[in-house]
VEXDREN-2710 file (C-alpha; in Angstrom, 1 decimal):
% VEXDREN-2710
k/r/px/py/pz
1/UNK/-64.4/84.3/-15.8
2/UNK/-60.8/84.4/-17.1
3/UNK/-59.5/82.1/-14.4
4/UNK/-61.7/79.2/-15.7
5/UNK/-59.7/76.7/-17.0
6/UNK/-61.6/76.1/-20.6
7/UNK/-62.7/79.0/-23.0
8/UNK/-65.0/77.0/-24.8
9/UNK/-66.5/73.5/-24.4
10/UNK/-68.4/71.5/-27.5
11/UNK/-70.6/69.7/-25.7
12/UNK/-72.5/66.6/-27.9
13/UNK/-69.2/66.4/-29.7
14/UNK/-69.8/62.7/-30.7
15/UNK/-73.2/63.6/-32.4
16/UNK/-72.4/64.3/-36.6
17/UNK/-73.0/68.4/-35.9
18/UNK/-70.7/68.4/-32.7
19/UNK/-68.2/66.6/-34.3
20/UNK/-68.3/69.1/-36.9
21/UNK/-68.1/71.8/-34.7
22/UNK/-64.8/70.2/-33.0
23/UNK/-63.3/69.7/-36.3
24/UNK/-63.7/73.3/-37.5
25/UNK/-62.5/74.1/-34.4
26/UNK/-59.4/72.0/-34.9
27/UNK/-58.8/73.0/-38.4
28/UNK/-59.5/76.5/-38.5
29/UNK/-56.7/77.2/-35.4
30/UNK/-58.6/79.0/-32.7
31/UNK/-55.7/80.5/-31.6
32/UNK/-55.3/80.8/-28.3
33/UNK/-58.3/79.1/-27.0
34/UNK/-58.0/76.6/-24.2
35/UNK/-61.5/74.1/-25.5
36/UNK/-62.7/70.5/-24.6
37/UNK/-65.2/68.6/-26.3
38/UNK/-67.9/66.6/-23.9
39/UNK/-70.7/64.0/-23.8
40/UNK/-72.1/61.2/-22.4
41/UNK/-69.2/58.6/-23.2
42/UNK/-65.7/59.2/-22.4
43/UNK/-64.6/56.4/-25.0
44/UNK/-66.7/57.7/-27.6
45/UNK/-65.2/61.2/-27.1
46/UNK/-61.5/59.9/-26.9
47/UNK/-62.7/58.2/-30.6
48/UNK/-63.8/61.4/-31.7
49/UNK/-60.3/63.0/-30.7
50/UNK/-58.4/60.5/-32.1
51/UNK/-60.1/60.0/-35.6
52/UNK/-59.9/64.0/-35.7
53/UNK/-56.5/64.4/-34.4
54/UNK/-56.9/66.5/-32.3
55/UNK/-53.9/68.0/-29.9
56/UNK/-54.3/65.8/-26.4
57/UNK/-54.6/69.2/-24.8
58/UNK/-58.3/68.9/-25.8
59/UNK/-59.8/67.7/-22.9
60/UNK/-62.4/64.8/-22.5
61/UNK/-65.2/66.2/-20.3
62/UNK/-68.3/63.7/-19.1
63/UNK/-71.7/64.7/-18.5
64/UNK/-75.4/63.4/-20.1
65/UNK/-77.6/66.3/-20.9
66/UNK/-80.0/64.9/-17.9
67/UNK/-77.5/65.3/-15.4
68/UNK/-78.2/68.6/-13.5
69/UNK/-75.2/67.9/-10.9
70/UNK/-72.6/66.5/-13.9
71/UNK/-73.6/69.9/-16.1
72/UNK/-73.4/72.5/-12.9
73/UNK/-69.9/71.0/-12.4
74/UNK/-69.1/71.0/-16.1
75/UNK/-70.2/74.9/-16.9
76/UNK/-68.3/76.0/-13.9
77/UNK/-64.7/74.9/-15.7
78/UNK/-65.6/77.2/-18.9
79/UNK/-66.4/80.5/-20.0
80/UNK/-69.0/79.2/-23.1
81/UNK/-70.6/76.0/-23.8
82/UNK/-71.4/75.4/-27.6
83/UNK/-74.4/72.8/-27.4
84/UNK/-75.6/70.7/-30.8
85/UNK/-77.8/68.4/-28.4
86/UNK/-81.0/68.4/-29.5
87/UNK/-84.2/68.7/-29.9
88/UNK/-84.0/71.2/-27.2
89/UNK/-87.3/70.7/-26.2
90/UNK/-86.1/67.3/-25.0
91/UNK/-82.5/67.7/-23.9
92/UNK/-82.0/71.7/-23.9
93/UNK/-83.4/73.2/-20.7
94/UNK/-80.8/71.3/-18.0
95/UNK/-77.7/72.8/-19.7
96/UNK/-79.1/76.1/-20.6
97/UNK/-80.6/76.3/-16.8
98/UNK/-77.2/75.6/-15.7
99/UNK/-75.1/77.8/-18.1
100/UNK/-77.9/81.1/-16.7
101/UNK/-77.4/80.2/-13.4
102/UNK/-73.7/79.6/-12.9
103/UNK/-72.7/83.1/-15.7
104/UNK/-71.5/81.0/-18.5
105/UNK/-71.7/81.7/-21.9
106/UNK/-74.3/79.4/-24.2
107/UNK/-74.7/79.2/-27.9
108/UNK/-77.3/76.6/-29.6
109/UNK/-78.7/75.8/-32.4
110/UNK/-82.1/76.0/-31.1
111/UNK/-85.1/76.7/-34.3
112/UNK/-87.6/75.6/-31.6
113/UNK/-90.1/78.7/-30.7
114/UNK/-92.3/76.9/-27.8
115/UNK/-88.9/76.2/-25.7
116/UNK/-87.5/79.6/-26.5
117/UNK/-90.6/81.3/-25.4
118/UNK/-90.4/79.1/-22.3
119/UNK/-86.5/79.5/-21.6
120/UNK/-86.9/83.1/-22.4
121/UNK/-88.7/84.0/-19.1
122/UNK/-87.2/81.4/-17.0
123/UNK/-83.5/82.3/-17.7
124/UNK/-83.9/86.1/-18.6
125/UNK/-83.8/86.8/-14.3
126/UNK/-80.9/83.8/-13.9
127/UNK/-78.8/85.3/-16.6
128/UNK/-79.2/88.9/-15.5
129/UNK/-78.3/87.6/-12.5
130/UNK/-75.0/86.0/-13.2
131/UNK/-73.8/87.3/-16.0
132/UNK/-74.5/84.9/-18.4
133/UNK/-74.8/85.8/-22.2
134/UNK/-77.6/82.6/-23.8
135/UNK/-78.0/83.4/-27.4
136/UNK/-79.9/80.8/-29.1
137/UNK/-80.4/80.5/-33.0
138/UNK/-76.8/80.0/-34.4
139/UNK/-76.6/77.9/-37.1
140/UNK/-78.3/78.5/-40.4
141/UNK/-81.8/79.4/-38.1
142/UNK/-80.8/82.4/-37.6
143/UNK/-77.6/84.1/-38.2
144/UNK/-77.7/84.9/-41.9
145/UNK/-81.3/85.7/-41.8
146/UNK/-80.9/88.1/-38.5
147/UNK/-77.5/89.5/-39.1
148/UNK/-78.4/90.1/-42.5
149/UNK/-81.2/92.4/-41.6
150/UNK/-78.5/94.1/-39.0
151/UNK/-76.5/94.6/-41.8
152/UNK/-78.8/96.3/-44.5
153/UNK/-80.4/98.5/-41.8
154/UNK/-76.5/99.4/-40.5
155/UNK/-76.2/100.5/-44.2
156/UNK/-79.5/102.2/-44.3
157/UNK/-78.5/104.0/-41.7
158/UNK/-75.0/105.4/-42.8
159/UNK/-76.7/106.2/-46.2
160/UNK/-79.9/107.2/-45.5
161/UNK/-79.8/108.5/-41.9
162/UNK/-82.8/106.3/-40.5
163/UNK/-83.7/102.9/-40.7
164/UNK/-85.9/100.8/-42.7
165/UNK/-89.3/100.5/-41.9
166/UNK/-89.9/97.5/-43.7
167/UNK/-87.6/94.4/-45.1
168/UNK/-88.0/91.5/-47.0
169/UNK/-86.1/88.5/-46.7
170/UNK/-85.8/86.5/-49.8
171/UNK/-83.9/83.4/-50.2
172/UNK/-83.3/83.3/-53.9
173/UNK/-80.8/80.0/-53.8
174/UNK/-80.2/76.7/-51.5
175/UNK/-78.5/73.7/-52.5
176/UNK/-78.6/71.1/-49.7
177/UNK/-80.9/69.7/-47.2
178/UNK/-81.7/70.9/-43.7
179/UNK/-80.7/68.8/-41.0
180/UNK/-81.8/66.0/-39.2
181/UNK/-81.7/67.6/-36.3
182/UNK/-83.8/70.4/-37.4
183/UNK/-86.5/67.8/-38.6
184/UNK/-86.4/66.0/-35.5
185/UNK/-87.0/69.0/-33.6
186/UNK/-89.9/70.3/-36.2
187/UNK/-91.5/66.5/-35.3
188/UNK/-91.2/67.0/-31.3
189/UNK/-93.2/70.5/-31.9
190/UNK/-95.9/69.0/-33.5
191/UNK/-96.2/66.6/-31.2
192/UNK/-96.3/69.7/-28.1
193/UNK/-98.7/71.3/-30.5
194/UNK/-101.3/68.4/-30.4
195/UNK/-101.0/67.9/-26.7
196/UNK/-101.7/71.4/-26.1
197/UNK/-103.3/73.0/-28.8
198/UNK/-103.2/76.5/-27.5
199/UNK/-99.2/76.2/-28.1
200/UNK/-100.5/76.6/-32.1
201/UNK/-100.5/80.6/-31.3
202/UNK/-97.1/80.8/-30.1
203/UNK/-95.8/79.3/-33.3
204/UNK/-98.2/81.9/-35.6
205/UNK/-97.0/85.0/-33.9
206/UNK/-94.3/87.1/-35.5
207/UNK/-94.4/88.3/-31.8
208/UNK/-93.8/84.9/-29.5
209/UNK/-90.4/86.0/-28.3
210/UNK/-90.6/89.6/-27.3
211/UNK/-92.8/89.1/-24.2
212/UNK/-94.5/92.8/-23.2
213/UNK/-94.1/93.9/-26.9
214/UNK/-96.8/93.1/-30.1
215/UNK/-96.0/95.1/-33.3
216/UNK/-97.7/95.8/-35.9
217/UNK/-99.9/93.0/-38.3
218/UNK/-97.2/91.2/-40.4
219/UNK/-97.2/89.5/-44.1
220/UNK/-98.5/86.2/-44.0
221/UNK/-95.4/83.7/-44.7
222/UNK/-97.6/81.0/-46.6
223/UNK/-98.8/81.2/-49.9
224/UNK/-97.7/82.1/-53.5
225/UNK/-97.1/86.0/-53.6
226/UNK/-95.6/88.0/-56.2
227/UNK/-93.1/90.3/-54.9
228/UNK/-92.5/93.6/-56.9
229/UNK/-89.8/94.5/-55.2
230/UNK/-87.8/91.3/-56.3
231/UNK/-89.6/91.3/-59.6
232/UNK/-90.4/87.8/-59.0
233/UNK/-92.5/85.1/-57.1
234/UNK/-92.5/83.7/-54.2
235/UNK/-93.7/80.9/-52.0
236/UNK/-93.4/79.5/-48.3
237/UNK/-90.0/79.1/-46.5
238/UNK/-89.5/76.2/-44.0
239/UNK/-87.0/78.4/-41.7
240/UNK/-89.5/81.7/-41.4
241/UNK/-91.7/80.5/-38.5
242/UNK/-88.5/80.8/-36.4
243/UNK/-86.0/83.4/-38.5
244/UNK/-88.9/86.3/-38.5
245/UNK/-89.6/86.0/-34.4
246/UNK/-85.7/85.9/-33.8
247/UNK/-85.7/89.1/-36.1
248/UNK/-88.1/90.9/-34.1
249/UNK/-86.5/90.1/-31.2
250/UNK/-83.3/91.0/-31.8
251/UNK/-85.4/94.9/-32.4
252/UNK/-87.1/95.3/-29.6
253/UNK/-83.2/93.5/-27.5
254/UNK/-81.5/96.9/-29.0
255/UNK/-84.8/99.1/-28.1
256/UNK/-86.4/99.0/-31.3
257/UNK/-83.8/101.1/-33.2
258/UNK/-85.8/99.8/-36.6
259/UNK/-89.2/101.5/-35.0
260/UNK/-92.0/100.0/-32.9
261/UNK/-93.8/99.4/-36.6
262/UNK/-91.0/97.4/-38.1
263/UNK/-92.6/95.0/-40.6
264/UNK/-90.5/91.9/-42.0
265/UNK/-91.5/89.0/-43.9
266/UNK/-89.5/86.0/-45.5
267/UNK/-89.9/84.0/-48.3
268/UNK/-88.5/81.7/-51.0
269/UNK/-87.9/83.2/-54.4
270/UNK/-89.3/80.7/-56.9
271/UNK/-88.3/82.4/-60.2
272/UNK/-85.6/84.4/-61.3
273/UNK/-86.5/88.2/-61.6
274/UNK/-88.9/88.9/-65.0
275/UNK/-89.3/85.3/-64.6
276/UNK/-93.3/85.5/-64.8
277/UNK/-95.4/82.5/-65.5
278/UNK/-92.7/80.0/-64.6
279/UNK/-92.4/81.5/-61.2
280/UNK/-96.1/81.6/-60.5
281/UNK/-96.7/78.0/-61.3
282/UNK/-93.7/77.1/-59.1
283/UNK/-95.2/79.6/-56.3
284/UNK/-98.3/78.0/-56.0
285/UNK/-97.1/74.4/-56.8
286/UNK/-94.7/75.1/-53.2
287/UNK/-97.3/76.5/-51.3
288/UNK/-99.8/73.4/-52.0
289/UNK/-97.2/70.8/-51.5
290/UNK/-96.5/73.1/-47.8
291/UNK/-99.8/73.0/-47.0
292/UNK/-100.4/69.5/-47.5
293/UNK/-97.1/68.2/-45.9
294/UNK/-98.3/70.6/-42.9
295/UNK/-101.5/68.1/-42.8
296/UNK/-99.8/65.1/-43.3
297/UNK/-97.0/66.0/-40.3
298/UNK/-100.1/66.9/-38.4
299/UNK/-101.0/62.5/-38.5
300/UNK/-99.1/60.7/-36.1
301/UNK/-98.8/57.8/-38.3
302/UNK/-97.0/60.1/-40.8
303/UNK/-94.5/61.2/-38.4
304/UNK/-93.8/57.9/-37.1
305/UNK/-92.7/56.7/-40.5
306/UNK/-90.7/59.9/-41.1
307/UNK/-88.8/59.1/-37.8
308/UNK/-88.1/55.7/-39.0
309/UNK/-87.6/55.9/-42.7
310/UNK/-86.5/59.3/-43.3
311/UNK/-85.0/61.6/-40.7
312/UNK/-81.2/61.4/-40.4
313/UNK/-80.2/59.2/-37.6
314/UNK/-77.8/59.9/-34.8
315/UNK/-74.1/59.9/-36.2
316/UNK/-75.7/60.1/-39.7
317/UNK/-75.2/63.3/-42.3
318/UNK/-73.7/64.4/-45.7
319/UNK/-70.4/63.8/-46.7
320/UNK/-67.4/66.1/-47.2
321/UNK/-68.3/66.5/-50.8
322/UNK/-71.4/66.9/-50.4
323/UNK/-71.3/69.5/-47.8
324/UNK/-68.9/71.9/-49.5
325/UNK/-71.2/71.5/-52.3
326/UNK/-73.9/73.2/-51.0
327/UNK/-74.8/77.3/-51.0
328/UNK/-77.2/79.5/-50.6
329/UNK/-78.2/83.4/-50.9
330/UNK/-80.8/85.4/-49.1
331/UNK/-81.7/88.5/-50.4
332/UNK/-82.8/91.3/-48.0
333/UNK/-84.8/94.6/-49.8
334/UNK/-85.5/97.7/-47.7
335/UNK/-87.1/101.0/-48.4
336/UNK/-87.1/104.0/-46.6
337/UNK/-89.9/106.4/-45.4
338/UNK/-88.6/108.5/-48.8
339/UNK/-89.3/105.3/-50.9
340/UNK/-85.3/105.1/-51.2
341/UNK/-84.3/101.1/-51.9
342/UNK/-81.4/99.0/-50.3
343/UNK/-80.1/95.8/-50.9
344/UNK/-78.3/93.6/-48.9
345/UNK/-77.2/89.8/-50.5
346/UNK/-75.8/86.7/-47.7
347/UNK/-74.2/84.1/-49.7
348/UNK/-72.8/81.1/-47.9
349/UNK/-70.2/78.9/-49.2
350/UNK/-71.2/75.1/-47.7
351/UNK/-74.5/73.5/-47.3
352/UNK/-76.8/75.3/-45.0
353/UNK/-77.7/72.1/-42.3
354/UNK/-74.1/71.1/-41.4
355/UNK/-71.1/72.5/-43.2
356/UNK/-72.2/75.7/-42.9
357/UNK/-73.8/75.5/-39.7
358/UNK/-71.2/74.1/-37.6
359/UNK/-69.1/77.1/-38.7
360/UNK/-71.6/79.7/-38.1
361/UNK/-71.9/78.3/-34.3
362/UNK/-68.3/78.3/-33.7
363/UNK/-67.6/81.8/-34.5
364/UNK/-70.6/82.9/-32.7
365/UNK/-68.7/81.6/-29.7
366/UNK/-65.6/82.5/-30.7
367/UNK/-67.2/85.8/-31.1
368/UNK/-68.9/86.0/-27.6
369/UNK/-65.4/85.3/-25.8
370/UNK/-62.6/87.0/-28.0
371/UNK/-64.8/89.9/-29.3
372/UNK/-67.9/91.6/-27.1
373/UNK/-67.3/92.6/-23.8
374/UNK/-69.7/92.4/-20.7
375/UNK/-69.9/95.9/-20.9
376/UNK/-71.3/96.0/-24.4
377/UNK/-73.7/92.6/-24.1
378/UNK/-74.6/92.0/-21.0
379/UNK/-76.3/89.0/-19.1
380/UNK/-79.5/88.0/-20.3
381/UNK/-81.1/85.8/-23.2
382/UNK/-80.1/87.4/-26.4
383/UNK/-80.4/86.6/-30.2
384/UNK/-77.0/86.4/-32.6
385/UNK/-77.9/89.7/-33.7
386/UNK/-78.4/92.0/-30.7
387/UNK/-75.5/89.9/-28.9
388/UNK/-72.7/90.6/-31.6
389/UNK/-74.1/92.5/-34.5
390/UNK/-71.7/93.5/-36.9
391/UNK/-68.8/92.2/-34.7
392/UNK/-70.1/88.7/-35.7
393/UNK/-70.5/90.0/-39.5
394/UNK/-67.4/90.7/-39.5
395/UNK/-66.0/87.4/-38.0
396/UNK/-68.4/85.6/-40.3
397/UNK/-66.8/87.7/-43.8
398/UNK/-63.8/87.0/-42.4
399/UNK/-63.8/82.9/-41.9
400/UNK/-67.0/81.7/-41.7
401/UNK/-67.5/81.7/-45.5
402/UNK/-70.3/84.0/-45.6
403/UNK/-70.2/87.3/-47.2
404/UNK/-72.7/90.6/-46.9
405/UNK/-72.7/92.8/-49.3
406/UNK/-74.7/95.7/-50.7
407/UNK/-76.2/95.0/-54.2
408/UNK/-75.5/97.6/-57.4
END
């Protein structure tokens, strides 16, 4: 793999996330690592290069996600492909396929649970095969949500000598939209959903993405709940449908070390802690307005205007300011079989859709080619957390603005 004459190509890099990608790659120095940035227009790509000066040692690679022959050739000339092409339901499988097949590294960021499901048994054999490592779930779906729980049950361990048998994920802050991308891809699975309504029990299950393995019953996500353990109240969060089946996962990837009966559930905090009242109202207020954007997105009218009017279009996003505005912090509570409690708290210090994101999937790649060997992680179809774990924590604390900590 050495001998390959890229370490790392962005691939979409004259979409708004993949340029953002090849500009924290630009600006925060990889050192030492021979990248490219590719797409469908070489123009477009040398615009990209030049408006980001970037060194003309970054190479201009050609390929369209549709292109089975263009991407076979493309994967061969790098160890790891970042991809910010989506929905990936549309545009994913032709680049993942080819990554599996020809044992080259692939990082996403993929929140879509029907074409993970899919990809999962199709590439598991190809990337066992070859050698590839395909971790999907980079960006703000999943990393803070499944290396936090790595994290705290890490701790746990050390402190307690046995894992957590149950966590909660609370996010208790977010300032800043998701992406457009992450919309557009929530549209396309609706749309799957209503062509095959069966699909509808893929998305519901905590479950979907450890084929062979069904734990036990797990909280319901939707609804206003008050949480004793965070002393406050709590409604539905957009991201769970997809963070709590990569968590699970990423258990039964390291052979359950949590237990068989792990139980997880995430939510959004919608009161401060001894917040009462106030943070019912807002509870239930979230949970209604869910439920009826869940009916309204399931109207194809409705979704029609939201892809006109309202979802970011292609080459559209936030601003610099903007994007180093934004922050959030997750909160994940444990408690032991004793009735011992942990605490672990993820802040992160840009806007979770994009100027977080496009750091969060650069390091991951960073991380799968400077930091985890074969021998430690290897091929198959992993999540961020059983592929790097704490190595990526530790990358991530260390320049991807996001800290873990354990809370007094």
């Amino acid at each position: 793999m050495k001998d390959r004459e890229f370490d790392l190509v962005v691939f979409g890099a004259t979409g708004f996330t993949g340029r953002l990608v090849a500009e924290y790659l630009h600006l925060s120095g990889a050192a030492g690592v021979r990248w490219a940035i590719a797409g469908r227009s070489l123009d477009k790509l040398a615009k990209v290069r030049d408006e980001l000066h970037l060194s003309q040692s970054v190479a201009l690679l050609k390929a369209d996600a549709g292109d089975a022959a263009a991407l076979k050739a493309l994967v061969a000339r790098t160890r790891a492909v970042i991809t910010t092409v989506g929905p990936y339901q549309l545009h994913g499988e032709p680049l993942a396929t080819a990554c599996a097949e020809g044992g080259t590294d692939y990082v996403d960021l993929c929140g879509e649970p029907l074409w993970m499901a899919r990809m999962v048994e199709k590439l598991t054999p190809l990337a066992h095969k070859s050698g590839a490592r395909i971790v999907f779930s980079c960006g703000f779906d999943s990393i803070p949500f499944d290396l936090g729980v790595v994290y705290l049950q890490a701790e746990a361990q050390a402190r307690f000598g046995a894992p957590l048998p149950e966590v909660r994920g609370r996010v208790a802050r977010v300032k800043g939209g998701v992406s457009g991308g992450t919309l557009a891809s929530m549209m396309e699975t609706i749309e799957a959903v209503r062509r095959e309504p069966s699909l509808s029990k893929v998305m519901v299950n905590p479950f979907a993405l450890t084929p062979g393995f069904k734990g036990p019953r797990q909280p319901a996500d939707q609804g206003a709940d008050f949480d004793e353990w965070a002393d406050a109240w709590t409604g539905p969060f957009l991201m769970a449908t997809i963070n709590t089946k990569n968590v699970h996962r990423s258990n039964a990837l390291r052979g359950h070390p949590w237990g068989q009966g792990f139980v997880y559930s995430e939510k959004l905090l919608t009161g401060k802690p001894g917040q009462g009242d106030k943070g019912r109202r807002k509870a239930a207020a979230l949970a209604r307005f869910t439920a009826l954007q869940n009916l309204a997105l399931g109207f194809r009218p409705t979704r029609a205007l939201l892809r006109r009017f309202v979802l970011t279009q292609p080459g559209d996003g936030p601003g610099p300011s903007a994007r180093e505005a934004g922050r959030y912090e997750v909160w994940f509570t444990g408690r032991s079989a004793r009735g011992e409690t942990l605490r672990a708290v993820v802040k992160g210090d840009r806007d979770p859709g994009y100027g977080s994101t496009c750091k969060l999937i650069s390091e991951a790649a960073l991380c799968l080619v400077q930091d985890v060997g074969r021998e430690a992680t290897p091929g198959g179809v992993w999540t961020p957390g059983s592929a790097m774990g704490l190595a990526l924590v530790r990358r991530l604390q260390a320049r991807g603005g996001l800290s873990f900590e354990i809370a007094a």
